[in-house]
C-alpha positions as CSV (number, residue, x, y, z in Angstrom):
1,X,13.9,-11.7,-26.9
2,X,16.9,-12.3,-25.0
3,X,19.3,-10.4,-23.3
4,X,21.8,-11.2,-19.8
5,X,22.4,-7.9,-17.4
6,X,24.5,-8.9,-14.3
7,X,23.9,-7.0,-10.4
8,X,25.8,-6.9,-7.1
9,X,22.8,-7.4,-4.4
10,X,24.4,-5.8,-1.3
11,X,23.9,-7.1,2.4
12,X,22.5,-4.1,4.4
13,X,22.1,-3.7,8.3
14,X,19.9,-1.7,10.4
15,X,22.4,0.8,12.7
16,X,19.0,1.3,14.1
17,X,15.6,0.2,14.3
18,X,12.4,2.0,16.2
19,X,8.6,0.0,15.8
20,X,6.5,2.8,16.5
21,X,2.9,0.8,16.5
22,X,1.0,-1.3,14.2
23,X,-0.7,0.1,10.8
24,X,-4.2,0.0,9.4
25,X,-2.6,-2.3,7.1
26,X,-1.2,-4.6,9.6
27,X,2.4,-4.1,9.2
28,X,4.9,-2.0,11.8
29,X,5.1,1.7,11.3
30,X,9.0,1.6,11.4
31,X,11.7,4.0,11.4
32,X,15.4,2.9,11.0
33,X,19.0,3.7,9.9
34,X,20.3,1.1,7.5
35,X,23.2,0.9,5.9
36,X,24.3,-1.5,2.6
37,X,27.5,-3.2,3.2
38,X,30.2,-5.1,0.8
39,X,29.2,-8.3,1.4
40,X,26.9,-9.2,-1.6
41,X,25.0,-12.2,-3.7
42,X,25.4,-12.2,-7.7
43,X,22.5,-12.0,-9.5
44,X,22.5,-12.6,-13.2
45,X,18.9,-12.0,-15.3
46,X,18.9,-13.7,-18.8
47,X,15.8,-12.6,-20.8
48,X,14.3,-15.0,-23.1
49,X,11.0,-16.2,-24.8
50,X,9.6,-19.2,-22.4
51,X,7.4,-16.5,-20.7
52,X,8.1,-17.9,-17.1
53,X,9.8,-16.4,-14.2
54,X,12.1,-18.7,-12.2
55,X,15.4,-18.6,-10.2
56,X,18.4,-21.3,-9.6
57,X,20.5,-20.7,-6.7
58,X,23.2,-22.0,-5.1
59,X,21.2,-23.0,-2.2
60,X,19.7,-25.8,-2.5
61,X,16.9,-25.4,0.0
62,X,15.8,-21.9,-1.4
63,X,12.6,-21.6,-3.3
64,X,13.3,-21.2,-7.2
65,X,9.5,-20.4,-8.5
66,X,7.0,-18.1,-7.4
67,X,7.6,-18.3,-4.2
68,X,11.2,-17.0,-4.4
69,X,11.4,-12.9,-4.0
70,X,13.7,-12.3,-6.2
71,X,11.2,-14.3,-9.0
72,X,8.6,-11.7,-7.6
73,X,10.4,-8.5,-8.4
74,X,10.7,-10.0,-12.1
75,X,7.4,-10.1,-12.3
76,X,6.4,-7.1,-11.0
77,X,8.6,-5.6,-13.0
78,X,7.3,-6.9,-16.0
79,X,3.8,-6.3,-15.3
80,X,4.7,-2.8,-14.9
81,X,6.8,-2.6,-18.1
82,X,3.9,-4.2,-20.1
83,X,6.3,-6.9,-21.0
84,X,5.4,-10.3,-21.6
85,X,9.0,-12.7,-21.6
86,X,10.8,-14.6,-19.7
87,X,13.3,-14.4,-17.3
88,X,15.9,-16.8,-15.8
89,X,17.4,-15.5,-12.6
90,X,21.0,-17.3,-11.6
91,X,21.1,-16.3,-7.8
92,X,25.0,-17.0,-6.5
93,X,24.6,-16.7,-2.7
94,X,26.9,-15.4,-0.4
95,X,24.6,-13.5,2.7
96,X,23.6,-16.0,4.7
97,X,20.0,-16.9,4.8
98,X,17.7,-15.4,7.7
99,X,20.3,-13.0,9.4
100,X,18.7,-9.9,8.5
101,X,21.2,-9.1,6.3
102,X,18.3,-8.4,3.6
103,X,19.6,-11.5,1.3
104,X,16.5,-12.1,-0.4
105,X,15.7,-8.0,-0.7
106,X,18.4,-7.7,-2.0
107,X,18.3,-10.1,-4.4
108,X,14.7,-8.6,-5.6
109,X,16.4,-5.4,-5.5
110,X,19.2,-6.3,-8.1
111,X,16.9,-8.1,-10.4
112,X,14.6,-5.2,-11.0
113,X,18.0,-2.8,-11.4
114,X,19.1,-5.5,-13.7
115,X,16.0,-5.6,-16.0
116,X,15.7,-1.7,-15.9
117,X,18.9,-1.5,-17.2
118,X,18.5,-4.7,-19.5
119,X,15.2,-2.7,-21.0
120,X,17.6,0.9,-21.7
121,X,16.0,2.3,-17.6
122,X,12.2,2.6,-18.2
123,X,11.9,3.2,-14.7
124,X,13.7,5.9,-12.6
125,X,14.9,5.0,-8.7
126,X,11.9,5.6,-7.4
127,X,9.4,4.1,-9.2
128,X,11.6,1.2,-8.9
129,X,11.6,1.6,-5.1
130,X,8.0,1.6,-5.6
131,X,7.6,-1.5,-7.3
132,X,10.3,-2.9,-4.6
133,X,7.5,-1.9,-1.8
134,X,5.0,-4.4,-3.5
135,X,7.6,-7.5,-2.9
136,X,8.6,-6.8,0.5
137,X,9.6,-3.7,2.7
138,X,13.3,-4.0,2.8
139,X,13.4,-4.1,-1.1
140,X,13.0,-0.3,-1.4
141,X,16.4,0.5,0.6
142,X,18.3,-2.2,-1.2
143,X,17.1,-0.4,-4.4
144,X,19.1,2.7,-3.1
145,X,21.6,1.4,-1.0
146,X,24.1,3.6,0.7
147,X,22.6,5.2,3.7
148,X,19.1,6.0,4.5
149,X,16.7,6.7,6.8
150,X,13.3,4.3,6.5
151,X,10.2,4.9,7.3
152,X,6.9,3.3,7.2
153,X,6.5,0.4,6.4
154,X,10.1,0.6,4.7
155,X,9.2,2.6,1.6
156,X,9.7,6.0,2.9
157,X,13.4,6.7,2.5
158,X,16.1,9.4,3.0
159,X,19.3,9.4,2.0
160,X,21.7,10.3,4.6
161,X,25.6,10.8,4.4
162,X,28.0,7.7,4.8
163,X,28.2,6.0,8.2
């Protein structure tokens, strides 16, 4: 199986950002504005038939295995899907790394758009938002993008008209 599908992963920013208390779960019940921005990372999937998940970046310091999130979201993804392949993710950075610009979201967020659309969209917005919550709470907005309001833990979102 192989197969290449290319994504934008856009930068976001929280326009606002209220911790309301701590969860059952242990994370912050949140509630924030955010808003995705034109600064972005290219991320190209290639599917293929090794059966591993792994990354290459531009950055050489970044994780390119398991511990990478956009190497997560892949295999989430394909867990969900019932697929068993491979996937090669070329990450070309641009959002700097720890600014809270939602880089490595972002990233997970265009891989799974990228193997949703590289599979003919299995999975509708929101149960890719879903499967964005299991990788990390920013990964359901940069799913979306635009504006939203987010809630919870960051999986609760509402779309809300350009800032």
């Amino acid at each position: 199986m192989t197969g290449t599908a290319r994504e934008a992963a856009w930068a976001k920013l929280n326009l606002s950002l209220d911790v309301l208390g701590t969860r059952s779960d242990g994370f912050h019940d949140l509630r924030m504005i955010m808003q995705s921005v034109d600064l972005h990372d290219d991320v190209t999937v290639t599917l293929d038939d090794t059966g591993v998940c792994r990354a290459e970046t531009n950055r050489s310091y970044l994780p390119c295995g398991a511990d990478n999130v956009a190497v997560r979201a892949a295999q989430v993804f394909l867990e969900r899907a019932g697929l068993v392949c491979g996937v090669h993710i070329r990450l070309h950075k641009r959002i700097p790394v720890c600014a809270g610009l939602g880089g490595g979201s972002s990233d997970a967020a265009a891989v799974l758009r990228a193997l949703n659309r590289a599979y003919d969209a299995p999975l509708s917005i929101p149960a890719l938002c879903e499967l964005g919550a299991q990788v990390g709470s920013d990964v359901p907005f940069c799913v979306m993008g635009g504006t939203a309001l987010v809630e919870g833990r960051g999986e609760l979102l509402t779309r809300l008209s350009p800032a």
